[in-house]
C-alpha positions in Angstrom: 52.7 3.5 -4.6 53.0 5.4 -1.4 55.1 3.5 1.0 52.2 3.8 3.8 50.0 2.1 1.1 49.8 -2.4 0.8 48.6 -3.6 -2.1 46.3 -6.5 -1.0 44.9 -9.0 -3.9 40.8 -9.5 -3.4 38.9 -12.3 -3.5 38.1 -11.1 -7.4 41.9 -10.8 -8.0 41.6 -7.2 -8.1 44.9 -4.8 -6.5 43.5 -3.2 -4.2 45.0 -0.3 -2.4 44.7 -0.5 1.5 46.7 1.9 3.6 49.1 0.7 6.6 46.9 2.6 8.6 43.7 0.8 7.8 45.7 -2.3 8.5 46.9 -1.6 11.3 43.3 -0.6 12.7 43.9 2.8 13.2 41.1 3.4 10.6 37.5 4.6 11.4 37.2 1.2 9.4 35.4 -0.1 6.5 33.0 1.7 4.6 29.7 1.0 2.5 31.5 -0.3 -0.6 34.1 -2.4 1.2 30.9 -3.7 3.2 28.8 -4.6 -0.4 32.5 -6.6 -1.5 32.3 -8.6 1.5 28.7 -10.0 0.3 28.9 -11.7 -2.9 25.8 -13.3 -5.2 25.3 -16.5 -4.1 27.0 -17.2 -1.3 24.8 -15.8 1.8 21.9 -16.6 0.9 21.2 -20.2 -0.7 18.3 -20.7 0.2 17.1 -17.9 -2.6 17.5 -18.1 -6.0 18.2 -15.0 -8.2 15.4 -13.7 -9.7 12.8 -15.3 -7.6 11.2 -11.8 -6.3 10.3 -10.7 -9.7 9.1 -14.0 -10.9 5.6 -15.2 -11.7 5.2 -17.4 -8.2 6.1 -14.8 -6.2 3.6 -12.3 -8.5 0.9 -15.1 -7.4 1.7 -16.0 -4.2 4.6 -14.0 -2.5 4.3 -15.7 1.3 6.4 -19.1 1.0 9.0 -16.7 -0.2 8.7 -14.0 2.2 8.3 -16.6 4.7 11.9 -18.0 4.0 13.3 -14.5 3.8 11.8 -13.7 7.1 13.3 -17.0 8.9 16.7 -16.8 7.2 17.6 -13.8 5.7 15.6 -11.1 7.5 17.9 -8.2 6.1 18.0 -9.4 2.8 20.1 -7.9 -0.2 18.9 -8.4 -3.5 21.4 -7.9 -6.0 18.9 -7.7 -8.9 16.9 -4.7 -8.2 19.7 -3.0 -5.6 17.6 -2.9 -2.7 16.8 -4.6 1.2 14.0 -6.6 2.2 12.9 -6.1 5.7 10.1 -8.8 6.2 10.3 -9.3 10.4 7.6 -6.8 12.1 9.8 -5.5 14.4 12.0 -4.5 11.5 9.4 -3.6 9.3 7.4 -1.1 11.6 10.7 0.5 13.1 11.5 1.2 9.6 8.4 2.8 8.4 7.3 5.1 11.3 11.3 6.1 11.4 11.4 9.4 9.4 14.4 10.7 10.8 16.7 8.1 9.3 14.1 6.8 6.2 11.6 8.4 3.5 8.8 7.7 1.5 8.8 9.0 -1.8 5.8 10.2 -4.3 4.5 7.2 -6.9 4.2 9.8 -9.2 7.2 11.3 -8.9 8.8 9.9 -12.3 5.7 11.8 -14.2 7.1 14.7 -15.9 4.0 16.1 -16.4 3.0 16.5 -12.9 7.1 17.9 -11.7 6.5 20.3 -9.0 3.4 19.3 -8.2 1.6 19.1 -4.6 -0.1 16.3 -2.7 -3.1 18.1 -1.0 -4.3 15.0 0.6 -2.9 15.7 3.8 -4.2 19.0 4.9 -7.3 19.1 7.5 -9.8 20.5 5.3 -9.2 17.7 2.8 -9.3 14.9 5.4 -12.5 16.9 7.0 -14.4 16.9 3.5 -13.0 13.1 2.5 -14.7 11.9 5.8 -17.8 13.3 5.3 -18.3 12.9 2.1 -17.8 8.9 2.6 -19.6 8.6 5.2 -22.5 10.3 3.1 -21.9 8.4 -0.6 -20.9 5.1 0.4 -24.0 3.6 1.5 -25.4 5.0 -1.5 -23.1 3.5 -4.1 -22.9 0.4 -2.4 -27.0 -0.3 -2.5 -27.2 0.4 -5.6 -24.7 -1.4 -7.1 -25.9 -4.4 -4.8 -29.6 -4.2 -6.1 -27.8 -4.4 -10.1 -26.2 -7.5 -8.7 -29.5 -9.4 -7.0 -31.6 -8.6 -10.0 -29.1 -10.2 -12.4 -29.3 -13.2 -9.9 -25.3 -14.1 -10.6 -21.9 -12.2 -11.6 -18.6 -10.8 -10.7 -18.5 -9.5 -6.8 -15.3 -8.0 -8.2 -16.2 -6.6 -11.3 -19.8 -6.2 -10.6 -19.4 -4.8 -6.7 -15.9 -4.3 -5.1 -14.1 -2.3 -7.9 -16.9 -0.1 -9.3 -17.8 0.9 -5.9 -14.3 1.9 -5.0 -14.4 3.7 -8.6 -17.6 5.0 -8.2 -17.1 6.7 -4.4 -14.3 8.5 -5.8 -16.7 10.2 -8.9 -19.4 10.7 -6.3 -16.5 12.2 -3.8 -15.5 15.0 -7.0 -19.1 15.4 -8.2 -17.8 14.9 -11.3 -20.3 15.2 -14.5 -21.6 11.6 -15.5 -19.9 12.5 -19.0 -16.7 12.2 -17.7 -16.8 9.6 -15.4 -16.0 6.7 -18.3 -12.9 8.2 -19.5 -12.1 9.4 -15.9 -12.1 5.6 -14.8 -9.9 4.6 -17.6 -7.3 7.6 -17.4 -7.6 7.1 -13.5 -6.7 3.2 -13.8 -4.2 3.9 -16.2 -2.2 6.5 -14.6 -2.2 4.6 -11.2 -1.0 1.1 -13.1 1.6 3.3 -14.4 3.5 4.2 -11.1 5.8 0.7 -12.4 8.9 -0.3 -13.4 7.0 -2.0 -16.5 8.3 0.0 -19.7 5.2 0.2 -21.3 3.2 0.7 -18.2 5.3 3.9 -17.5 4.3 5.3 -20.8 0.7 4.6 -20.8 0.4 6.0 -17.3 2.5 9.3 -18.8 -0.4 9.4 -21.7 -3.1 8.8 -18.9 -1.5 11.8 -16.5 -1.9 14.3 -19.5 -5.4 13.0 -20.4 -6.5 13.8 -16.8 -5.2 17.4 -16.7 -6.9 18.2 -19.6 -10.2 16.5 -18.4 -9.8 18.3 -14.8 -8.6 21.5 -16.4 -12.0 23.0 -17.2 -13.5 21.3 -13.7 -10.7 23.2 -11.9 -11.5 26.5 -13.2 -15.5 26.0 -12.8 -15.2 24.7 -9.3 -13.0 28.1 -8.6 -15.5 30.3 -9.8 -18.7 28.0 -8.1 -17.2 26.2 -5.3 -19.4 23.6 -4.1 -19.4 21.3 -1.0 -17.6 18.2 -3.1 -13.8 16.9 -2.5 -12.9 18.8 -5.6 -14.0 22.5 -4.8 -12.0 21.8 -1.4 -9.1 20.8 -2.9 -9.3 23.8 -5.8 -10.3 26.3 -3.2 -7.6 25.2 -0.3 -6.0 27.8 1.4 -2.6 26.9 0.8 1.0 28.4 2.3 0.8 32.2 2.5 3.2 32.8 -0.8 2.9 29.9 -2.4 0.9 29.4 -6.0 -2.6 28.8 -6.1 -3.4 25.6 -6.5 -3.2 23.6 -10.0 -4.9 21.1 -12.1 -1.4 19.1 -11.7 -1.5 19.7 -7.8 -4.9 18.1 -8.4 -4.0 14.9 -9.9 -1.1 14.5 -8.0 -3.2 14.4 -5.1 -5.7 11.8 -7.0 -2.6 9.5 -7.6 -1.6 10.0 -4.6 -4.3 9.5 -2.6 -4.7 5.4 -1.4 -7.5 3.7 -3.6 -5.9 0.1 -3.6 -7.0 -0.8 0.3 -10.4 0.2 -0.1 -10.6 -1.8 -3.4 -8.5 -4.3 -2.5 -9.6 -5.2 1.6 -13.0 -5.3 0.2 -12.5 -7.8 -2.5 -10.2 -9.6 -0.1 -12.6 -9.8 2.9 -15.4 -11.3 0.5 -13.3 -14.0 -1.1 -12.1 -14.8 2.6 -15.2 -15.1 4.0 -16.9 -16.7 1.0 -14.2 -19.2 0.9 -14.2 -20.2 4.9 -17.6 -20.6 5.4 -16.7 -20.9 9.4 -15.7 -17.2 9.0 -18.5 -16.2 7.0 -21.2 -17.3 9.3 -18.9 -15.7 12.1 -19.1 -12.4 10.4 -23.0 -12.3 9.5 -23.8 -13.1 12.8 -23.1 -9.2 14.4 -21.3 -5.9 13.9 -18.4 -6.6 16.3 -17.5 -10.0 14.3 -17.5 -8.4 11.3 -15.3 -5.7 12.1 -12.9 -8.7 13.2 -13.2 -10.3 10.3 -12.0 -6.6 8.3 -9.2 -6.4 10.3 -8.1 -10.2 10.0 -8.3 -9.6 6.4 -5.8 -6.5 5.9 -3.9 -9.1 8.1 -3.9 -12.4 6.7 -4.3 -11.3 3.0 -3.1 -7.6 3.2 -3.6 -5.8 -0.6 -0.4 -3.5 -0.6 2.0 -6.3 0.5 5.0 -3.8 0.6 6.1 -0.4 0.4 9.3 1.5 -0.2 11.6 3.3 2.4 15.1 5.2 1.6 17.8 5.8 3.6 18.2 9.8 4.2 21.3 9.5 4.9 24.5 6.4 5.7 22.3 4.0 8.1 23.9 1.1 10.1 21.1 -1.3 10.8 19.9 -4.6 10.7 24.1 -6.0 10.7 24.6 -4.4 7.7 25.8 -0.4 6.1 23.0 1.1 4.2 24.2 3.5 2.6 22.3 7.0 1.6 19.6 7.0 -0.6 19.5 3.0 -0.4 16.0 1.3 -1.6 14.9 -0.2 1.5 11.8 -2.8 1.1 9.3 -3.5 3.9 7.4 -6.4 3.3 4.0 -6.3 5.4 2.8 -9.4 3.8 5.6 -11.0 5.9 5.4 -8.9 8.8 1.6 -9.7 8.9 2.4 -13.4 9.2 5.7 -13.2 11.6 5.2 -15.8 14.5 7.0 -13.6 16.4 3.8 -11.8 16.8 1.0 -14.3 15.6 0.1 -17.3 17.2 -0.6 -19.4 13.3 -0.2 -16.8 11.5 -1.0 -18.5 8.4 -4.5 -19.1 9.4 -7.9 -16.9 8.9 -9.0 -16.8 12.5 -12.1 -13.9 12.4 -11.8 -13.9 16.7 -8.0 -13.7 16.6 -6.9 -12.6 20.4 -4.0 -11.8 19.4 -4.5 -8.5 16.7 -3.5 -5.7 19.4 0.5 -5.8 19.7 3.0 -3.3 21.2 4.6 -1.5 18.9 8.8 -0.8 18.7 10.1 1.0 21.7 7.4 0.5 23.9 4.9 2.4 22.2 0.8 1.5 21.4 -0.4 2.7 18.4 -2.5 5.9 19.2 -5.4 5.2 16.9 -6.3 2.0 19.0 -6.2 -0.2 16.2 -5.6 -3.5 15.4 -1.6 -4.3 14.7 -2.2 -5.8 11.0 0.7 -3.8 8.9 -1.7 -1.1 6.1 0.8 0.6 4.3 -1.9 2.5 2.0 -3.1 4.2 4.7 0.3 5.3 6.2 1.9 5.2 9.4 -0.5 5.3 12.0 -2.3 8.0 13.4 -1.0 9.9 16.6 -4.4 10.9 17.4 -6.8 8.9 18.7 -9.2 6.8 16.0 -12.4 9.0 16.3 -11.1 12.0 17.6 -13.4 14.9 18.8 -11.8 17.7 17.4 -10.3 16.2 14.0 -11.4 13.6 11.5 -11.0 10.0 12.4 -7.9 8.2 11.3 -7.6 6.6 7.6 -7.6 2.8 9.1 -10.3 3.5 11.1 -12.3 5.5 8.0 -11.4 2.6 6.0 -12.3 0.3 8.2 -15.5 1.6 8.9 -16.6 1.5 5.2 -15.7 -1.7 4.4 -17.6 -2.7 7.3 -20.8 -0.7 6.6 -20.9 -1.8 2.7 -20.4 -5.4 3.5 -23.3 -5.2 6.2 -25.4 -3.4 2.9 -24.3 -6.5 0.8 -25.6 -8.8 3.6 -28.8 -7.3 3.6 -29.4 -6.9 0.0 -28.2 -10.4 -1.3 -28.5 -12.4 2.3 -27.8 -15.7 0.5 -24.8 -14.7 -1.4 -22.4 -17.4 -2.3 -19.7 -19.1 -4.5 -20.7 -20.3 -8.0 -20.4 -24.4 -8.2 -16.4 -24.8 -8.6 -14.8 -21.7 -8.7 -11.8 -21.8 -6.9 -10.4 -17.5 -6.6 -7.2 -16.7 -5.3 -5.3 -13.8 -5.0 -2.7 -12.4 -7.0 -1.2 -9.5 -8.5 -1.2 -8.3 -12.2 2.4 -7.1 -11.7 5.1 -7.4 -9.2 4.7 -4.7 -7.2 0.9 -4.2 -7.9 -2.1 -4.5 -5.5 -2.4 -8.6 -4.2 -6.1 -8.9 -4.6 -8.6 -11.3 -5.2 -9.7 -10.0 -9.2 -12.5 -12.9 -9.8 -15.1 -13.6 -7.6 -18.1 -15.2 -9.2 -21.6 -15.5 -7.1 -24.7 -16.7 -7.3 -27.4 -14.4 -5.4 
């Protein structure tokens, strides 16, 4: 051993080698891995047993958890799955709008099949086309599906409404052939459940990627040939990179994957079995417009579907009291953030006229898109344009927004005296940990 060298026994009763220098101070100090030793399994954090964010109780109800990791452990290292859970909204937001220090990373990005692939779904023409074409289809698919739901006189609002109309937008959205829109919805599904850490998940969804490139592969060339005005002959026909490849059938369902389906589903079916199960609210909301918007943006709040998303370190990151280091798995939690009384006055109650939705943002800042402060991640960071811009499409939360809005006003109209069946009790939950927190059973009577 080098004389300049101490051997110093850990805690573990591992030699460990620590040079005079370091000792003595001189050092630039301690780095990530001496950091991670100083932290060991159960001793910072009690209050949390292992295991308990992949368990079935948090998979059903994640917010008494989140709530005690947001009150004691804000930074909090899970040993299990080798990541951080941010889950205070200061935290949480700084995080995911910094993109100089953090990255998102594709879902799909595990799917062989679709390596090298593109996600489309951010270029103008795309968002130009998506807005329109929504704004056209929705009522459409909405009123009809609403009509198949009053004649019946009873059902599913999830099965029967929220889902198929989220399905169904999209099929309208590609003008794709009614022969393909069964096994479309079923690869579609598929493919998105398989963005997991579930085994067999992962290779259904690999089986569901390859069974939408062959069913968009003769689509793709046709809508080359005979572009039309649908989201599909945009996306075949966009005018990509000067040098780059012409666009694929795997750029295409990348960009399908890609694109955020769970909010629309899942803020729909969540705003319903809010409102249906507070009647308070849900006379609040029939009564006008305004209140009904309110009521939308309360729901993404209270009972947000995409309850967290995942962040990675670029590079070594010292926040939060602790050393991330590169490439670290950081977790932000909006279903905490959405419910931090640092922000919200009781935050665990569904208030339709809450006063206090519109926050400040980290450093100062207002969100540009002027809307409410409710944590979306499906719908990304938020806009720095305005909401409805005049020389742009308007912003994903407020597209989103507006939907939701105009298809539940199309549900109050068609079926004015919808309500709960006798007894049903739905809740939210998720299917998976990790997977969209949504209400998946809403039964009715019309």
């Amino acid at each position: 051993m080098n004389d300049s060298d101490q051997a110093i026994s850990g805690r573990n009763g591992v030699s460990i080698k620590r040079s005079a220098q370091r000792a003595s101070g001189q050092a630039q100090g301690y780095r990530t891995y001496e950091v991670y030793q100083r932290e060991r399994v159960g001793e910072s954090t009690p209050l949390i047993k292992p295991g308990a964010l992949i368990s079935d109780d948090f998979r059903r109800d994640p917010y008494p958890l989140l709530g005690i990791l947001r009150e004691h452990y804000p930074c909090y290292r899970n040993w299990q799955t080798n990541s951080y859970w941010l889950t205070r909204y200061n935290d949480v937001t700084s995080v995911f709008t910094d993109d100089a220090n953090f990255e998102s990373r594709a879902k799909t990005r595990d799917y062989h099949a679709l390596a090298g692939a593109r996600d489309l779904g951010q270029m103008l023409c795309v968002l130009t086309a998506e807005e329109t074409l929504i704004d056209q289809f929705a009522p459409m698919v909405a009123e009809k599906l609403a009509h198949d739901l009053a004649v019946a006189g009873s059902g599913d609002l999830v099965t029967d409404f929220t889902a198929p109309f989220a399905l169904q937008l999209l099929a309208r959205l590609l003008d794709l052939p009614e022969a393909v829109e069964t096994p479309f919805f079923s690869a579609y599904w598929r493919a998105r459940l398989g963005c997991s850490w579930v085994p067999v998940r992962k290779t259904q969804g690999d089986q569901a990627v390859a069974e939408l490139i062959k069913l968009f592969a003769p689509l793709v060339e046709a809508r080359r040939g005979q572009p039309g005005e649908d989201l599909l002959s945009v996306l075949v026909n966009s005018r990509v990179p000067e040098g780059s490849q012409a666009v694929t059938v795997q750029d295409l369902v990348m960009t399908l994957l890609e694109r955020d389906h769970d909010t629309l589903h899942g803020s729909l079916a969540n705003l319903w079995q809010r409102l249906l199960t507070h009647p308070t609210a849900d006379a609040q909301a029939r009564a006008e417009r305004r209140l009904l918007k309110l009521a939308y943006l309360e729901t993404v709040r209270h009972a947000t579907p995409i309850v967290s998303v995942a962040r990675y370190t670029r590079h070594e990151v010292e926040r939060f009291g602790k050393l991330l280091p590169a490439g670290a798995l950081v977790v932000c939690s909006a279903a905490a953030a959405n419910r931090d009384p640092r922000v919200f006055d009781e935050p665990d109650k569904f208030i339709v006229d809450r006063k206090d939705l519109c926050q400040r943002e980290p450093r100062g800042q207002y969100r540009a898109d002027g809307l409410a402060s409710g944590l979306t991640f499906g719908l990304g960071p938020p806009s720095r344009h305005p909401a409805v811009p005049e020389d742009r499409p308007r912003s994903k939360y407020a597209l989103n927004r507006d939907t939701v809005v105009a298809v539940s006003q199309i549900l109050q109209q068609v079926i004015p005296d919808l309500r709960l069946q006798p007894n049903s009790q739905p809740r939210l939950t998720a299917l998976s940990v990790g997977d969209m927190h949504t209400c998946w059973r809403l039964p009715v009577l019309c």
